[in-house]
C-alpha positions as CSV (number, residue, x, y, z in Angstrom):
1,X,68.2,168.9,93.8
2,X,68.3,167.1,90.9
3,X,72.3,167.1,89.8
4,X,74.3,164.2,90.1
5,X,77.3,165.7,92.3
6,X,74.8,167.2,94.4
7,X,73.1,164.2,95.4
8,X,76.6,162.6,96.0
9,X,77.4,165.1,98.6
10,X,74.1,164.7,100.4
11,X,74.5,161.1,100.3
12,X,78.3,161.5,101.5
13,X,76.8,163.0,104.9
14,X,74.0,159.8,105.7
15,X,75.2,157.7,108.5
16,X,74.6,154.1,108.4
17,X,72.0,154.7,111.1
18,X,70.0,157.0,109.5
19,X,69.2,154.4,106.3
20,X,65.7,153.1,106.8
21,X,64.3,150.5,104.5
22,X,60.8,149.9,104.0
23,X,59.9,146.5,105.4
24,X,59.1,143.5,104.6
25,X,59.1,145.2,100.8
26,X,62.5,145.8,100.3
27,X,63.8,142.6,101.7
28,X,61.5,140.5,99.8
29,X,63.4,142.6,96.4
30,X,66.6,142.0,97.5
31,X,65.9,138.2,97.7
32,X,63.9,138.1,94.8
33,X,66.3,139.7,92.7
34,X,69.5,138.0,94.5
35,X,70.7,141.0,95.6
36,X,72.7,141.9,98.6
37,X,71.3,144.7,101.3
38,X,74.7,145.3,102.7
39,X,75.9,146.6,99.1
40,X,73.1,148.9,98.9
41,X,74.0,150.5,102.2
42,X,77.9,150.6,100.4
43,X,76.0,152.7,97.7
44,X,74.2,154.9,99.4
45,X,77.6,155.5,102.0
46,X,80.1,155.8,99.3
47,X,78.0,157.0,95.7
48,X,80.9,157.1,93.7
49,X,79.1,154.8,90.9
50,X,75.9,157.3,91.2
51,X,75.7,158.2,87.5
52,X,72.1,159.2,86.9
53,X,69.6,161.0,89.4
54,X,65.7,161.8,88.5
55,X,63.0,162.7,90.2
56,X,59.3,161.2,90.8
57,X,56.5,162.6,92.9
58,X,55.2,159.9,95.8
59,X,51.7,158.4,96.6
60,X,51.7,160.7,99.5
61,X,53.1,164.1,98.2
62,X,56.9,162.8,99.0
63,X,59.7,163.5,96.4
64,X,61.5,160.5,95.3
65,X,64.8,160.4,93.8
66,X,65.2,157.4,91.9
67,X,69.3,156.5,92.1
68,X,70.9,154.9,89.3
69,X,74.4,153.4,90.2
70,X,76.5,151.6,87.6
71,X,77.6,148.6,88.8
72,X,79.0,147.5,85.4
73,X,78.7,147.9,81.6
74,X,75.3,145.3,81.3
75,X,74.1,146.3,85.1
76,X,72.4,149.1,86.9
77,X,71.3,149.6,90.1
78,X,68.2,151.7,91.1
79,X,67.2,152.5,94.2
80,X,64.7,155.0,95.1
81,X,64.8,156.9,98.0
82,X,63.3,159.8,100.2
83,X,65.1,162.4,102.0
84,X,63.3,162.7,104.9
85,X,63.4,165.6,107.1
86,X,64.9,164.6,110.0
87,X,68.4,163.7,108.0
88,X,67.2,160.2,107.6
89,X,67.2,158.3,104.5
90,X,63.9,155.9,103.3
91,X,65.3,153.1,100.7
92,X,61.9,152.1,99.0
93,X,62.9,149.1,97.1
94,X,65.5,147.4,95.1
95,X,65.5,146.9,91.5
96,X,68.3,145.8,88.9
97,X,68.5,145.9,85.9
98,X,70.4,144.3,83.1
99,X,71.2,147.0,80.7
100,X,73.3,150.0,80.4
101,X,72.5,152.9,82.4
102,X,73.1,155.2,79.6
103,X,70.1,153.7,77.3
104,X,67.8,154.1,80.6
105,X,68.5,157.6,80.4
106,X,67.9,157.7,77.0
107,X,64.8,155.7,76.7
């Protein structure tokens, strides 16, 4: 499951309720970085700026998908997640980064 499209359908079926965050982690990123945890939940909801998907194998055998959304020409969003098996979603942290998404996938 590794296509873009694909991943935005999956995505397009996650309630808000089934987003789970790890804690205190991701909180601490999303202050760190001066972020905003109500527009990663936006993201994940509605992944119409989704434009690069890759994945990563976890610490403890999990698959990650590491999410890039473009947010605008000099920012990119990543988020990692899990797709856990009960329909749930696990946000792992927050990172942005200040470069275009297409020299990520590049580089």
């Amino acid at each position: 499951m590794n296509d873009v499209d694909e991943i935005k359908n999956k995505l397009r079926t996650i309630k808000r309720e089934d987003i789970i965050f790890n804690e205190p982690h991701f909180s601490q990123q999303v202050v760190l970085r001066s972020g905003n945890k109500e527009e990663v939940i936006n993201h994940i909801l509605q992944p119409d700026t989704l434009v690069y998907v890759y994945q990563e194998k976890g610490k403890y055998g999990d698959i990650i998908y590491c999410l890039h959304f473009k947010l605008s020409n000099i920012r990119t969003l990543r988020i990692p997640i899990i797709f856990k098996s009960d329909g749930k979603v696990y946000i792992i942290t927050y990172i942005m980064r200040y470069r275009n998404w297409r020299n990520m996938v590049k580089g």
